[in-house]
C-alpha positions in Angstrom: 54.9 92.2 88.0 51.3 90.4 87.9 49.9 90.8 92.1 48.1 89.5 94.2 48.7 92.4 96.4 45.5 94.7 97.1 47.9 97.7 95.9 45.3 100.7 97.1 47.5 103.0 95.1 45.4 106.2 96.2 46.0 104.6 100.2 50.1 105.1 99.3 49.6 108.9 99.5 47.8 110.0 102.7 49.8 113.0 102.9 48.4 114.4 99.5 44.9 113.6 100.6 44.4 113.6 104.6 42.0 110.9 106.1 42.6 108.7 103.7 43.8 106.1 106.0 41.0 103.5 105.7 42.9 101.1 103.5 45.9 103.1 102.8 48.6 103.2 104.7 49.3 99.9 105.6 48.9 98.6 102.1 51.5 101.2 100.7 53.8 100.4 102.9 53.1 96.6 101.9 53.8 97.7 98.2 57.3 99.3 98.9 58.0 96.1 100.5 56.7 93.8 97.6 59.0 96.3 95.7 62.2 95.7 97.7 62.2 92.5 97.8 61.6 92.2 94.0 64.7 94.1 93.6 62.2 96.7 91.8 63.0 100.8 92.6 59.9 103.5 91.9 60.2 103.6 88.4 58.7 106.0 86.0 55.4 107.6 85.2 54.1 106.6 82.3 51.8 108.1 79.2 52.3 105.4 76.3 50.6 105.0 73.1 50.2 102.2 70.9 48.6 101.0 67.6 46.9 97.7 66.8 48.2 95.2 64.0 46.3 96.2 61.2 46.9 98.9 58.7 43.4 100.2 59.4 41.1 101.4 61.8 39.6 99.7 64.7 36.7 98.9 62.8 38.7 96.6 60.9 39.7 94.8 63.8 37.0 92.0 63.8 38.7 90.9 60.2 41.5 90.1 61.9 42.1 86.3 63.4 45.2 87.8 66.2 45.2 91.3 67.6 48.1 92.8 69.4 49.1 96.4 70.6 52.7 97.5 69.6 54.5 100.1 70.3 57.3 101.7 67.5 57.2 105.3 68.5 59.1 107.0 71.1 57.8 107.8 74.7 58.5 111.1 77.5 59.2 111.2 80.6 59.8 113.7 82.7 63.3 113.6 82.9 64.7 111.8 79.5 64.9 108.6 82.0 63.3 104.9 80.8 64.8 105.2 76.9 62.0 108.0 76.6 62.4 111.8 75.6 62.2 114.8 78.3 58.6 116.2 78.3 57.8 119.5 80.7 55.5 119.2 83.4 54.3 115.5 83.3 55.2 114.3 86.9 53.1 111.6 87.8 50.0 111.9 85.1 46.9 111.0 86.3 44.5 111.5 82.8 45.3 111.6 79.3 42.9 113.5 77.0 42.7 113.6 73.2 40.9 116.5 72.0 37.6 115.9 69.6 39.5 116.3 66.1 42.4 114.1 67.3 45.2 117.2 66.6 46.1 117.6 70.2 46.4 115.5 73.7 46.4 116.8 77.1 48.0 115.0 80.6 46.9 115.8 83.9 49.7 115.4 86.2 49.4 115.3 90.2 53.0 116.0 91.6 53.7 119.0 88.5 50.4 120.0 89.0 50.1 120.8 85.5 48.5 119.9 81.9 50.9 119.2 79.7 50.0 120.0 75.7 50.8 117.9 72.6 50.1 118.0 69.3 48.9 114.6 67.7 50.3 113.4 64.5 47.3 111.5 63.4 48.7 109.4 60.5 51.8 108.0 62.8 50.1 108.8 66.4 53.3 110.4 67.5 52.8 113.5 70.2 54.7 116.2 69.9 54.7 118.8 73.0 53.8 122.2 72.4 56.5 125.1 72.1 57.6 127.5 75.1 55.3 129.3 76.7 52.8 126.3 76.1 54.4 123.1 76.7 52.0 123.5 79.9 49.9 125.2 82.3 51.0 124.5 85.7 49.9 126.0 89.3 53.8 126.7 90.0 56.2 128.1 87.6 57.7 125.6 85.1 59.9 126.9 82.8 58.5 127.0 79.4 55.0 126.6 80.9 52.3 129.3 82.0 51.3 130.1 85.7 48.1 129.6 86.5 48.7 130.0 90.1 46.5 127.8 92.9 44.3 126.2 90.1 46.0 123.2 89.6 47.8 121.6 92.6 46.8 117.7 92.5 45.1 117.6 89.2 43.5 114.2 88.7 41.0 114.7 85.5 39.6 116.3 82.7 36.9 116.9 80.5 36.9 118.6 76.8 34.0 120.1 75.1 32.2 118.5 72.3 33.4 121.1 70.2 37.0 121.2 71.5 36.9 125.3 72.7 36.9 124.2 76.2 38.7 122.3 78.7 38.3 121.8 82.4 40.7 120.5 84.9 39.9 119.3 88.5 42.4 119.8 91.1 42.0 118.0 94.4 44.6 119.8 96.5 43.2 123.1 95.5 39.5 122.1 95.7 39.4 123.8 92.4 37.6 123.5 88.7 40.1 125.2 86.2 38.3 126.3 83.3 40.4 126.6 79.6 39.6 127.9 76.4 41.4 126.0 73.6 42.7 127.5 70.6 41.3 124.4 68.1 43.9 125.5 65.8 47.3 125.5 68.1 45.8 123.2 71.0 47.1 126.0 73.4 44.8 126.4 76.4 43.9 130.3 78.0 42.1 130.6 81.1 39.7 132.2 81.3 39.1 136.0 82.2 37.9 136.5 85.7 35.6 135.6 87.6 35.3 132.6 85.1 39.0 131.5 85.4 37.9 128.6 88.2 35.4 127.1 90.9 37.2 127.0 93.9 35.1 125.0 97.0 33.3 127.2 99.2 36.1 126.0 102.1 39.5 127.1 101.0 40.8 130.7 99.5 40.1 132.2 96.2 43.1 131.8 94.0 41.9 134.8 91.8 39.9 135.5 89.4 37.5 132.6 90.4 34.2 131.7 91.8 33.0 130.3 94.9 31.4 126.6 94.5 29.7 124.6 97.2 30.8 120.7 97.7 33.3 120.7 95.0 36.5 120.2 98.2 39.2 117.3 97.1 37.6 117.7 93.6 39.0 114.6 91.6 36.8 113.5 88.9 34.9 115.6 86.1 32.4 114.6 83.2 30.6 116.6 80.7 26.8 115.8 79.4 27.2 114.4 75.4 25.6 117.9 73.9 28.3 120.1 76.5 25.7 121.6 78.4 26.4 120.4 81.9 29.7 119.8 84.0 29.2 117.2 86.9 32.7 117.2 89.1 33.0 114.7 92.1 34.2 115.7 95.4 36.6 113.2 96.7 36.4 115.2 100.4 32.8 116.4 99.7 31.3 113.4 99.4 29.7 114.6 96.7 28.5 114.9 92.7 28.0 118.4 91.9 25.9 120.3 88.8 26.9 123.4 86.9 25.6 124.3 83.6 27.7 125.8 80.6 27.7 128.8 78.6 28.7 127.0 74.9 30.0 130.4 73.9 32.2 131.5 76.7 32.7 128.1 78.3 31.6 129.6 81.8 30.5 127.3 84.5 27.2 128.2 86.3 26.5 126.3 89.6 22.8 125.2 89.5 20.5 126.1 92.2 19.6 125.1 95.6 20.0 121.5 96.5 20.1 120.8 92.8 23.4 121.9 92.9 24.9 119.4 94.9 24.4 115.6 96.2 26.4 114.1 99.3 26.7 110.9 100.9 25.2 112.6 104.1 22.6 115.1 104.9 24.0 118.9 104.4 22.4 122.2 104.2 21.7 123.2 100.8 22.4 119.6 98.7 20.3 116.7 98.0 21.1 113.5 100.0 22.1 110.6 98.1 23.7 106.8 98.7 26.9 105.2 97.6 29.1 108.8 97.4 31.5 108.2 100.2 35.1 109.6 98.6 33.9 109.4 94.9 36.5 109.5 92.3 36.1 109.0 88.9 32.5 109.9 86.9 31.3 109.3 83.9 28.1 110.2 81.4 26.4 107.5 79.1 26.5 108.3 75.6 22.5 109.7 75.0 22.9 111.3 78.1 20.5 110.0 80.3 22.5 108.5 83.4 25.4 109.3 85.5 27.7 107.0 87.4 30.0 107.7 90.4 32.6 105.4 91.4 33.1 105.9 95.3 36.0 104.2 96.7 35.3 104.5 100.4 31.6 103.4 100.1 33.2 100.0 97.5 29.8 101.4 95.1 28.8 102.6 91.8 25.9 105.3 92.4 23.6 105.6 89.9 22.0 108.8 88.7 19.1 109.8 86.3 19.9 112.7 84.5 17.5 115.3 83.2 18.8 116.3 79.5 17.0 119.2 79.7 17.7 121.0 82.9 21.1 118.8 84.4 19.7 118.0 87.1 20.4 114.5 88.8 18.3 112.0 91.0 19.1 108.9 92.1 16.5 105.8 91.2 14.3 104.6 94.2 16.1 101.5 96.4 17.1 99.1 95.8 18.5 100.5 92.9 20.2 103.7 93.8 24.0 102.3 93.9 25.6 99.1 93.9 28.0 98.1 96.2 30.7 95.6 96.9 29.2 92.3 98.4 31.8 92.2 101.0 31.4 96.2 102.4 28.9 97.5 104.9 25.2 97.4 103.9 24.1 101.0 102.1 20.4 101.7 102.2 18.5 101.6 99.0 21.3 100.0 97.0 22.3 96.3 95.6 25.3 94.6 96.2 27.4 93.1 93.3 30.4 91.5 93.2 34.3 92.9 92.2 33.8 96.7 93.5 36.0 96.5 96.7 37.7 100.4 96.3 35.6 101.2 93.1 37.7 103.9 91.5 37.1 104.4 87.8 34.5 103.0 85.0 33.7 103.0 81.5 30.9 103.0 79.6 30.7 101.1 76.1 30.3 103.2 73.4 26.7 101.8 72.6 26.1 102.8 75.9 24.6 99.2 77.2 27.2 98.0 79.6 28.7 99.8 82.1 32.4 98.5 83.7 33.7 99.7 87.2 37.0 99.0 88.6 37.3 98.2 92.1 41.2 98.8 92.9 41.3 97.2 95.7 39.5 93.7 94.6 41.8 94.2 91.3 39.0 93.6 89.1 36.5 95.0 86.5 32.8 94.2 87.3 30.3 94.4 84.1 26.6 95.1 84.8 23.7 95.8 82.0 22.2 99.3 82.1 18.9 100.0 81.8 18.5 102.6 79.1 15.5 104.0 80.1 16.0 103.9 84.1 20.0 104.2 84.3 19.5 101.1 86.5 22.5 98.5 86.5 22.2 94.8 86.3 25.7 92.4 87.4 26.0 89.9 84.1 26.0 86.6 85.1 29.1 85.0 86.4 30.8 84.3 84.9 31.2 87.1 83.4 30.0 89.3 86.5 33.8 90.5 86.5 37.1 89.9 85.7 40.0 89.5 88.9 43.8 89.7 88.3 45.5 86.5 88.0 47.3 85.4 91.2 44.6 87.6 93.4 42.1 86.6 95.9 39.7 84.8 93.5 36.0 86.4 93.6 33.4 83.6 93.0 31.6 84.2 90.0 34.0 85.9 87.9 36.9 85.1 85.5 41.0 85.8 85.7 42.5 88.3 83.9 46.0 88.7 83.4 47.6 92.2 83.9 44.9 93.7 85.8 46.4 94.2 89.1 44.8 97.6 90.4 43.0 98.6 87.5 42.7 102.5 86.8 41.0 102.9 83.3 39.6 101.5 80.1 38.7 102.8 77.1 37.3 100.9 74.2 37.9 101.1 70.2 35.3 103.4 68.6 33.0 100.7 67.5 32.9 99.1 70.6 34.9 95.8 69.6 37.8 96.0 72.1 38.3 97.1 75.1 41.7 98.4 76.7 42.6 98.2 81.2 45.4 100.4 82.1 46.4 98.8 85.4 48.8 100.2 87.9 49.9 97.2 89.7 50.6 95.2 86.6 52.6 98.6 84.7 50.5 97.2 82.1 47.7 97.5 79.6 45.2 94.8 78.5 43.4 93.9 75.9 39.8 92.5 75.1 37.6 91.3 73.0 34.0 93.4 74.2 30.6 91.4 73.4 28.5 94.5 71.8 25.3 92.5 72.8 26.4 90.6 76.3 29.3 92.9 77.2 31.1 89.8 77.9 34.8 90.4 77.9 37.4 88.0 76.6 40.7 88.8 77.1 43.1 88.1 73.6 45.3 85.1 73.8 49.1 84.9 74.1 51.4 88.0 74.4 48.4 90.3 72.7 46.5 90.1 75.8 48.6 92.5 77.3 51.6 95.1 77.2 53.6 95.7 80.0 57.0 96.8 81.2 57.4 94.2 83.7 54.6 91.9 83.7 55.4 88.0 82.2 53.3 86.7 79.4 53.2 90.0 78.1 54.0 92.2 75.0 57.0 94.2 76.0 56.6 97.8 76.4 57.9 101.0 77.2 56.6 103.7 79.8 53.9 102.1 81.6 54.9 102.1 84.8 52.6 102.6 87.0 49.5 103.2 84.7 47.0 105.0 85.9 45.0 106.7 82.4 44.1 105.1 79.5 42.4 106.6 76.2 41.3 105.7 72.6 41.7 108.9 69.9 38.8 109.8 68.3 39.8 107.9 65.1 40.1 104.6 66.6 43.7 104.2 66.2 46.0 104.9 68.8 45.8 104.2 72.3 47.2 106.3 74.9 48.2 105.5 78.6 49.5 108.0 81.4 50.6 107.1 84.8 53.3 107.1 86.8 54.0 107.1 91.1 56.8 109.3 92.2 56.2 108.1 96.3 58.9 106.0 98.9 61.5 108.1 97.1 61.2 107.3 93.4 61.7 109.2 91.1 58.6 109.3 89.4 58.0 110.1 85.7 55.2 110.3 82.8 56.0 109.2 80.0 54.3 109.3 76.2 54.3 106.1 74.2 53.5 106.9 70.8 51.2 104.7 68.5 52.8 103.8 65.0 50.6 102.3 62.0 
């Protein structure tokens, strides 16, 4: 199913996340009926992974005249549905994690408000989930899973230490920041002993065991500095990008001071102001840790951030380079405008850390900009490679087509930076590109290899992808691994695993 529906996927839940009715609702309701009439029900969640054609790593990929993703392995779901296994607790998944030695993967999920854990078999890719009492850790009891009561209801990312000990979980329907230690051995994740268990946003309850956090409410998106010594988490109903630093040894998250502990889109007591944070979702650090960017979906902007490697704290570079936003939005002061960021929700960073790619959801594209590695400051590449727009959508002057790109949710690229991967929830699909190390030009691969998808035509076929909302390389460049999955109008709703085979 390639669109050229704006699919505002986030929209098609209001009740999870009130006020969010600014492009929502109507364009939901507009996706059910796209559905209908396609003869299409809600089908499942998905987490797939895949391999590439080649008997060796991604590194060998450039050797190689044709590229494809397959897919040999089996997948989950949630309920054995789709020709996929039954997994515990993976309801709607939201991110897919693979820990730093590549023995264990983690899914968020947003309707069991849990983290599901897998072992990773790293010659085949194949997941395997954990035994009982650890398949997961969910806010609500789940057989076979542990309680972690009020943590984890609507969790929507993660973020693993550099030495795999740790993991943190954001929770937007429980304003919360879970924190985990992880056994590097089993994978199994503990939380951690009180008060250190969570951050729970200054507005709402304790859940136990926790600590009190200012500007962290709706929290949706988390990112950790390269070395592991600061957290940044954005508030989807703060407004906000928030600093804590981190104890390596017990994993414990400190909150930093004064108004360095906080930024919002709009002046509040105690936080810095800043521009381009109205309902941020997604964040992300560049690789030498010296920039942070926020995608904000109600502001349609990147904001950029300086980062100070030394003491975490962030600050925004002087206008007119403090965010971009979409050239079709409202005007923010001291930013740029750029083209393809219409409901900015996620973006990547290349692993060389010179381009930067944001996906605006609602413009179904990918916009590409330069960055500045000294001044974090972003620069759209010329069209027409300023961004890529999904084939059979509103065409954005400038830019290129992409096929299976319809609300884009995530990318990931191959550990030398050679290919790119877009997990895209109105296609059920993931692509495939060629990445420009140099230009961070994106090509998209020709034929059938361009893309995997469970519906979409001119696609590899594949299994569990719909609705694909997560997408991940392992650490050893070999497998690729996508979670997603939309369980609203009365579907069902599952996640499923795809597993990557060599």
């Amino acid at each position: 199913m390639a669109g050229g529906a704006s699919w505002a996927r986030r929209g098609q839940r209001p009740v999870a996340r009130p006020g969010r009715t600014r492009r929502g609702l109507r364009a939901g309701l507009a996706l059910l009926v796209v559905l209908s009439l396609a003869g299409i029900g809600l089908l499942p969640t998905s987490l797939a992974a895949f391999s590439a054609t080649t008997s060796g790593p991604a590194s060998s990929f450039t050797a190689r005249s044709t590229f494809g993703l397959t897919q040999t392995a089996g997948c989950f779901s949630h309920n054995g549905s789709g020709g996929c296994s039954t997994a515990t607790g993976i309801e709607e998944g939201e991110n897919v994690l693979v820990s730093p030695d590549g023995d264990h993967a983690y899914v968020a999920t947003s309707v069991s408000n849990s983290i599901a854990e897998f072992s990773r078999n790293s010659t085949t890719g194949a997941l395997t989930q954990l035994a009982s009492p650890n398949r997961c850790v969910s806010d609500a009891a789940i057989t076979n899973c542990t309680t972690v009561a009020g943590q984890l209801d609507g969790v929507y990312d993660m973020a693993i230490s550099p030495d795999g000990k740790h993991l943190y979980a954001v929770a937007s329907r429980s304003s919360v920041v879970s924190e985990f230690s992880r056994n590097t051995t089993t994978g199994v994740l503990t939380p951690l002993a009180g008060p250190n268990r969570c951050l729970y946003d200054s507005s709402v309850a304790n859940p136990g065991g926790c600590t009190s956090a200012r500007s962290i409410a709706g929290a949706d998106g988390i990112a950790m500095s390269p070395d592991g010594a600061f957290v940044y988490v954005a508030g989807y109903s703060s407004n906000a990008v928030t600093v804590f630093s981190r104890d390596s040894s017990t994993g414990a998250l400190t909150q930093l001071a004064s108004t360095a502990g906080c930024t919002t889109n709009t002046t509040v007591s105690g936080c810095t102001r800043g521009y381009g944070l109205g309902q941020p979702y997604y964040l992300r650090v560049a690789p030498d840790g010296k920039s942070l960017y926020v995608a904000s979906y109600n502001s349609d902007a990147v904001a950029v951030f300086q980062v100070n490697t030394t003491t975490g704290v962030l600050t925004q570079p002087a206008d007119p380079n403090a965010c971009l936003y979409d050239s079709g939005a409202a005007v923010i002061a001291n930013c740029t405008s750029a083209k393809g960021l219409s409901g900015a929700y996620n973006l990547a960073i290349a692993p060389n850390g010179k381009t930067v790619y944001v996906m605006g959801y609602d413009s179904n594209s990918v916009a590409a900009f330069t960055r500045n590695a000294s001044t974090g400051v972003l620069t759209q590449l010329a069209g027409p490679d300023a961004c890529l727009y999904a084939s059979g959508s509103t065409v954005i002057t400038g830019c290129s087509s992409a096929r299976a790109i319809t609300g884009p949710t995530s990318m990931t690229f191959s550990d030398d930076g050679l290919f790119a991967f877009v997990s895209a929830f109105g296609a059920n699909a993931v692509a495939a590109f060629r990445h420009d190390n140099t230009t961070g030009q994106l090509t998209q691969i020709s034929g059938t290899s361009g893309c995997i998808s469970t519906s979409t035509s001119g696609c590899a076929t594949g299994s569990g992808m719909r609705y694909a909302n997560s997408v991940t390389t392992s650490p050893d460049g070999r497998d690729v691994y996508v979670a997603g999955g939309y369980t609203g109008g009365g579907g069902t709703g599952y996640v499923a695993a795809l597993n990557l085979t060599h």
